[in-house]
C-alpha positions in Angstrom: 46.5 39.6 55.7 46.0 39.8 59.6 47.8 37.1 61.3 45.5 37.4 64.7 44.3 33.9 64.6 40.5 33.2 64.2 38.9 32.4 67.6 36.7 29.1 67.3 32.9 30.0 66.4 30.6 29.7 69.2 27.1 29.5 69.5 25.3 32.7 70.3 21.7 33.0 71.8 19.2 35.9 72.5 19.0 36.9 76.0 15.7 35.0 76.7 17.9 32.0 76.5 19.2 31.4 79.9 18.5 27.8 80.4 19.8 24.4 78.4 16.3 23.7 77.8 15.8 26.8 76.1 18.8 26.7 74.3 17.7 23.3 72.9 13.8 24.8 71.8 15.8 27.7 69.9 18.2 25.5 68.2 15.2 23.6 67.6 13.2 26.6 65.9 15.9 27.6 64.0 17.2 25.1 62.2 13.2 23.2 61.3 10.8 26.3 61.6 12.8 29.2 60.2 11.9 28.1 57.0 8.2 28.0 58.1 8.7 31.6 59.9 10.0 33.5 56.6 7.4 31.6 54.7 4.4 32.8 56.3 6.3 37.0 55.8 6.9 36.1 52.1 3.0 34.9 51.9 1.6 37.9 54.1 4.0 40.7 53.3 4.2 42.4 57.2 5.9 40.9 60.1 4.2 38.3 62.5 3.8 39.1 66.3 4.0 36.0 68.4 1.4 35.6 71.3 1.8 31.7 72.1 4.8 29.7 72.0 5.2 26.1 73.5 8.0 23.4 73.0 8.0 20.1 74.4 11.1 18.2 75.7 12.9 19.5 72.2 11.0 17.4 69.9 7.7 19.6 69.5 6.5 23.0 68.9 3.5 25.5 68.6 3.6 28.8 68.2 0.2 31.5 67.1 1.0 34.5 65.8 -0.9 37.4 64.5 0.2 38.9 61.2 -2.3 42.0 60.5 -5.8 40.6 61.1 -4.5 37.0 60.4 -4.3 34.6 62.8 -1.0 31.9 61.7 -0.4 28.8 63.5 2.8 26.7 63.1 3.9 23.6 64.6 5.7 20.2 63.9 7.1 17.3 66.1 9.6 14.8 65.5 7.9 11.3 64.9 8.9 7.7 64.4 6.4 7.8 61.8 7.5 7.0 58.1 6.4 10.7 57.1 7.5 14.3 57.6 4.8 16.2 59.6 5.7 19.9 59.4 2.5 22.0 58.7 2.2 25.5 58.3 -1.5 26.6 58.4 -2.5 30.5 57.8 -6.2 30.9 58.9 -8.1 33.7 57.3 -11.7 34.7 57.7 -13.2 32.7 54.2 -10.7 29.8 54.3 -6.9 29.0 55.1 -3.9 27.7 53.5 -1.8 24.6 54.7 1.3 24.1 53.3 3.2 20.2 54.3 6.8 20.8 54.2 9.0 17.9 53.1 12.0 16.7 54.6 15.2 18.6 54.0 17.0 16.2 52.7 14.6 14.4 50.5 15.7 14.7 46.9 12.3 13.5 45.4 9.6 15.9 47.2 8.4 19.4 46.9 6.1 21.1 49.4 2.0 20.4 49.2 -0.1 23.2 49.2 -3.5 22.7 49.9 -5.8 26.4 49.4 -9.4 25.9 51.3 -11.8 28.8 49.9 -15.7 29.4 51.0 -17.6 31.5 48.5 -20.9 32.4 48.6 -21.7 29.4 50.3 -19.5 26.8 48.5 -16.5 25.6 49.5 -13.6 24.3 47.7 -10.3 22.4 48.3 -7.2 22.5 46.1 -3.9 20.5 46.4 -0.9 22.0 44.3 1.6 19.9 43.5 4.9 21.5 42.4 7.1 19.3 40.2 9.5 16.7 42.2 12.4 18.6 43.0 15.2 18.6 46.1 14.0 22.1 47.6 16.9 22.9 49.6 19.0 22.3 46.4 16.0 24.8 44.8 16.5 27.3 47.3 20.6 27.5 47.0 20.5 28.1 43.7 17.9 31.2 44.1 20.4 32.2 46.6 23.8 31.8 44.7 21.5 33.7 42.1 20.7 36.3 44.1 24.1 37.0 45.1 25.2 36.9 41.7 22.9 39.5 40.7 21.0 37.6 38.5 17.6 37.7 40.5 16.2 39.7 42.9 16.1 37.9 46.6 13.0 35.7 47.3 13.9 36.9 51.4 15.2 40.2 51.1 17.1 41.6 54.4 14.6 43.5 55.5 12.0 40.3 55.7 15.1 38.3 57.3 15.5 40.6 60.3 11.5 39.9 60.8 12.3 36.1 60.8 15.2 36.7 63.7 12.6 39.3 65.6 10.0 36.4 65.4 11.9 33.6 66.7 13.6 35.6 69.2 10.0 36.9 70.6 9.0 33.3 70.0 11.6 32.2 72.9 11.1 34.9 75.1 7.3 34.0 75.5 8.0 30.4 74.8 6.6 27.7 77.6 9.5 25.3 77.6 8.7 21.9 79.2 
């Protein structure tokens, strides 16, 4: 019932972001490799600490982090290329994990997972394929259903405020060229 108008959103940025370059690499992070971010917490269950961050011109990105004793790289590009090229790779000492992210948008496609495991000796490759499914659409409905109280939250809070610690140490350290 207060009648004090609304003022007009407005973008907000951490202090590292003093420059319009900067700007554009965080916007950049944020809306392609947050996803990617609260992905590799969910899979490793403790926060990641950046040590390398580069972005290129706006249209490409590598960062390394270390999450415990494992080394996780991230990193994507825009392309003119028929095909979505978003990668998240976690490295660990006997193999790694690579998971291809589809486009946001794309109705038909699901992430690929691909798990690479050396045992004694032998090595093996697996692909998963999840069914063919829009996962944005996927992931609002776990959230609607989260906030309904029917499930608990894939991303609790406490994960979240990892993912905005992360990308905000991400852009402090961040070459931006």
């Amino acid at each position: 019932d207060d009648p004090t108008p609304v003022p007009p959103p407005a973008p907000t940025y951490p202090d590292a972001c003093r420059t319009q370059p900067q700007r554009a690499a965080y916007g950049y992070l944020l809306n392609i490799f947050s996803h990617n971010v609260n992905l590799c917490h969910y899979l490793l269950g403790t926060e990641m600490k950046p040590r390398f961050a580069a972005f290129h011109n706006g249209c490409a990105m590598s960062t390394t982090s270390r999450c415990g004793d494992v080394v996780v790289t991230v990193r994507g590009a825009v392309s003119s290329s028929h095909e979505w090229r978003e990668l998240t790779t976690l490295t660990f000492a006997r193999g790694r994990i690579v998971i291809k992210t589809p486009t946001p948008m794309n109705r038909q496609r699901s992430a690929e997972v691909t798990v690479q495991r050396e045992c004694e000796g032998r090595y093996s490759t697996t692909r998963f394929h999840p069914p063919v499914a829009w996962a944005f659409y996927r992931q609002a409905q776990a959230f609607v259903s989260a906030v309904a109280g029917k499930e608990l939250p894939r991303a609790p809070a406490g994960t979240s405020v990892w993912d905005v610690r992360v990308m905000e140490r991400i852009i402090e350290i961040a070459e931006v060229f």
